[in-house]
N, C-alpha and C positions, 0 to 999 in steps of 0.2 A: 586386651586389644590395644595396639598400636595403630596411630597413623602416621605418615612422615611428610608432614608440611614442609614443602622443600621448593627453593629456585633452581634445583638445580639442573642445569641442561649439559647432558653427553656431548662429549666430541669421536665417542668410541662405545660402541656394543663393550668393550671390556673395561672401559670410564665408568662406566652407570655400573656393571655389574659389582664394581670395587665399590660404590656409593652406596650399593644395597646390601651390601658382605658386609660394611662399618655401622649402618641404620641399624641391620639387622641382632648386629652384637651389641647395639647401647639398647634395643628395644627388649631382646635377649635377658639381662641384667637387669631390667625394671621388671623380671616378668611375665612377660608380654607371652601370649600364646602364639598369636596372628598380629603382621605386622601389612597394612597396605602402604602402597604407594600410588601419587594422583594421574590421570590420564596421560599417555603418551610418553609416559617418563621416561624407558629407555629409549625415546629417538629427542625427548621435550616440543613442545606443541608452540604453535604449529610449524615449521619446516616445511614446504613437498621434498626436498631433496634432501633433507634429513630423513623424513619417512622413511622413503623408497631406499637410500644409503643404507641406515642403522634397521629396516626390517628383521627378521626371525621368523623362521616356523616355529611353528607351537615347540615341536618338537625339539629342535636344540631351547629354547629359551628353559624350556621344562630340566632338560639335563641340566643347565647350570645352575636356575635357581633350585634345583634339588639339592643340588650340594653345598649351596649356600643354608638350605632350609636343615637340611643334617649335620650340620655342624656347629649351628645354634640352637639346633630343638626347636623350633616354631616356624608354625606354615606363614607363606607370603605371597602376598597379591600383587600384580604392579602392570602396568600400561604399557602396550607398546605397542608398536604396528607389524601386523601380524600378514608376514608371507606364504600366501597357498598360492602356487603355480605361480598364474600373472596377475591376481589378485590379491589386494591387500587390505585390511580390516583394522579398524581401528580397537581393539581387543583388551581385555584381559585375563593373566594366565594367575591362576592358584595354585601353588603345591603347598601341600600337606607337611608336617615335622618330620616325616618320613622321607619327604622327598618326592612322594607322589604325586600323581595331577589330580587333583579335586574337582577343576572346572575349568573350560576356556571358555570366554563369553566375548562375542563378537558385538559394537552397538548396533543398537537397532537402529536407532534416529539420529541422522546425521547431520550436525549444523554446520551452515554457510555453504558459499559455493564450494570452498576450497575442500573443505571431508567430502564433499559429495563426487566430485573431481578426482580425489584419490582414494576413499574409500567405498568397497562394498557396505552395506548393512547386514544384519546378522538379523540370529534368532532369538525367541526368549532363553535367558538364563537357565540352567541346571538349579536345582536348590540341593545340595550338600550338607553334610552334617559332618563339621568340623572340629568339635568336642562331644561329647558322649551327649547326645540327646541334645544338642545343637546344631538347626540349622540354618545357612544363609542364602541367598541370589547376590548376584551382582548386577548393578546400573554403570552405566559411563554417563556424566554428565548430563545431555539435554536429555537425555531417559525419562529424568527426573521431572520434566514439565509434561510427561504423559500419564493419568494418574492408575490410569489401570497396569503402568509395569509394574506398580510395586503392590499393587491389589491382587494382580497375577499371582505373584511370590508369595504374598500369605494364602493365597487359595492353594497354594501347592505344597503348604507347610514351612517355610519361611521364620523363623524368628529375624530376622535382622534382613537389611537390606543396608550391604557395603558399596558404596558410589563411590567410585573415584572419579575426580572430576579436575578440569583446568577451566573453571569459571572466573568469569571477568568481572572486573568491578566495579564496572556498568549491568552487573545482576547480583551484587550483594545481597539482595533482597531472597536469590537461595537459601543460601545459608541461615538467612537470617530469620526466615519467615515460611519459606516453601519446605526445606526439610523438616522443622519441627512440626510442619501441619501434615509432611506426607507421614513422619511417624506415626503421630494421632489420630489421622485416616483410617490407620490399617493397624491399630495395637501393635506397632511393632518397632523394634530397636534400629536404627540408621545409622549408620557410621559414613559421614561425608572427608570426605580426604583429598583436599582441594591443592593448587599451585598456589606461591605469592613469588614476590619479588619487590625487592625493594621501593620500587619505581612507583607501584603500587596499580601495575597493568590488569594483575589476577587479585582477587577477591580476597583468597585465602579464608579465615574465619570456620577454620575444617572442624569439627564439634562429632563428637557421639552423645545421640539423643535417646529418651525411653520413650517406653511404649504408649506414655499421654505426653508425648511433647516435649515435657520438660529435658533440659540440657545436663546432661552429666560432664561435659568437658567443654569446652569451645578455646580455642587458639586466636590470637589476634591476626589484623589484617596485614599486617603486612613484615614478619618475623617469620623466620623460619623457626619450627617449635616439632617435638617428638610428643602427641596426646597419648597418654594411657588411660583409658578408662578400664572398671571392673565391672562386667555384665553379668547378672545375676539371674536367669534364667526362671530360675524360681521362685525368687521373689514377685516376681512379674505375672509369675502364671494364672494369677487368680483376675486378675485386671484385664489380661489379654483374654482370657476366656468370657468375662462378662461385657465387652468392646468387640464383638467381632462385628462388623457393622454392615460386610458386604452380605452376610447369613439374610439383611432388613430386605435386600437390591430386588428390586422390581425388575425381574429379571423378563417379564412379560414384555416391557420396553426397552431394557438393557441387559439383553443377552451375554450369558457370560460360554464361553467357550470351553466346550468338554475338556474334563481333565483326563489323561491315560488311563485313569480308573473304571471314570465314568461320574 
């Protein structure tokens, strides 16, 4: 897994795409199966008139990062503001090494006035299996302060929960405190993949955590830096299986909502 802790802000749908074609080949080279990048990355957060300018349908952004994704072998996650009709979503798109779409995840929970102003809210996550017997959900950012999305995710089968996020640094305490205790909530692996900038406006401090917490990577605050960590699925499984905590959920007074199964 790759993250790409990055300042960097587009002036061009085809700027960010050449940003994510260069990421994607040093992340490529280290390895890397899955590379994300942080919220709103191809328009960079926040803008209104960035949004609305560098928008995409699901659909084009899909054909190009597919062919970005086929030509280094590794599926890729990345942020953007997502055009349906006269609606737009603060989103993010996955394709597969093949090229395919894995997932589009719209946020659910919109902060400030200004996301609320320009964007719709979404649904929960799809949960995908994006290595043989690996699977994840995705969060955007304030997701992460609600704790049943990521309680959702593992109730739906979930190993991993990938956040891309542009947190500020008036909430280091994210990164710092909240991911590794949403990991440890729910046995389950986090990959946060945040913005910085030199100024030191975004938090940065983007980390892949395991499934008690502990920190397998973390990036400084204020560097732009490429994390790779190596997730072990299997290692984990014996931990994750004797931690499953929401199995305890007194669900008599905290109702958990049917899963498609049942």
């Amino acid at each position: 897994l790759a993250l790409a802790q990055t300042d960097f802000t587009p002036s061009s749908v085809a700027e960010a795409l050449a940003e994510i074609d260069k990421r994607a080949r040093e992340a490529a080279r280290a390895g890397a199966a899955l590379i994300a990048f942080p919220e709103l990355f191809m328009c960079g957060y926040l803008d209104a008139d960035s949004a609305r300018d560098l928008s995409l349908t699901a659909a084009v952004l899909a054909r190009h990062l597919g062919e970005i994704a086929r030509s280094h072998g590794l599926a890729i996650c990345t942020g953007y503001s997502e055009r349906d009709g006269d609606a737009l979503y603060n989103a993010a798109l996955l394709v597969g090494s093949g090229g395919e779409v894995l997932l589009n995840y719209r946020k659910m929970h919109l902060w400030g006035e200004l996301e609320k102003s320009l964007f719709m809210p979404g649904e929960p996550s799809p949960v995908v299996e994006v290595q043989p017997s690996f699977f994840l959900g995705v969060l955007i950012c304030y997701d992460l302060d609600f704790p049943v999305t990521m309680q959702d995710l593992q109730r739906r089968g979930a190993e991993m929960a990938l956040v891309i996020s542009a947190t500020g640094r008036d909430y280091a305490i994210v990164p710092r405190i909240q991911a590794p205790a949403r990991a440890y909530e729910n046995s389950m692996f986090l990959a946060f993949c945040n913005r910085v900038d030199g100024a030191g406006d975004f938090a940065g401090e983007s980390a892949v955590l395991a499934p008690d917490g502990s920190v397998l990577v973390r990036a400084a605050d204020r560097r732009e830096a490429l994390l790779i960590a190596e997730l072990d699925g299997r290692r984990w499984a014996g931990y994750r299986a004797a931690h499953r905590y929401v199995d305890d959920q007194r669900t008599d007074h905290f109702p958990l909502r049917l899963l498609p199964n049942g």
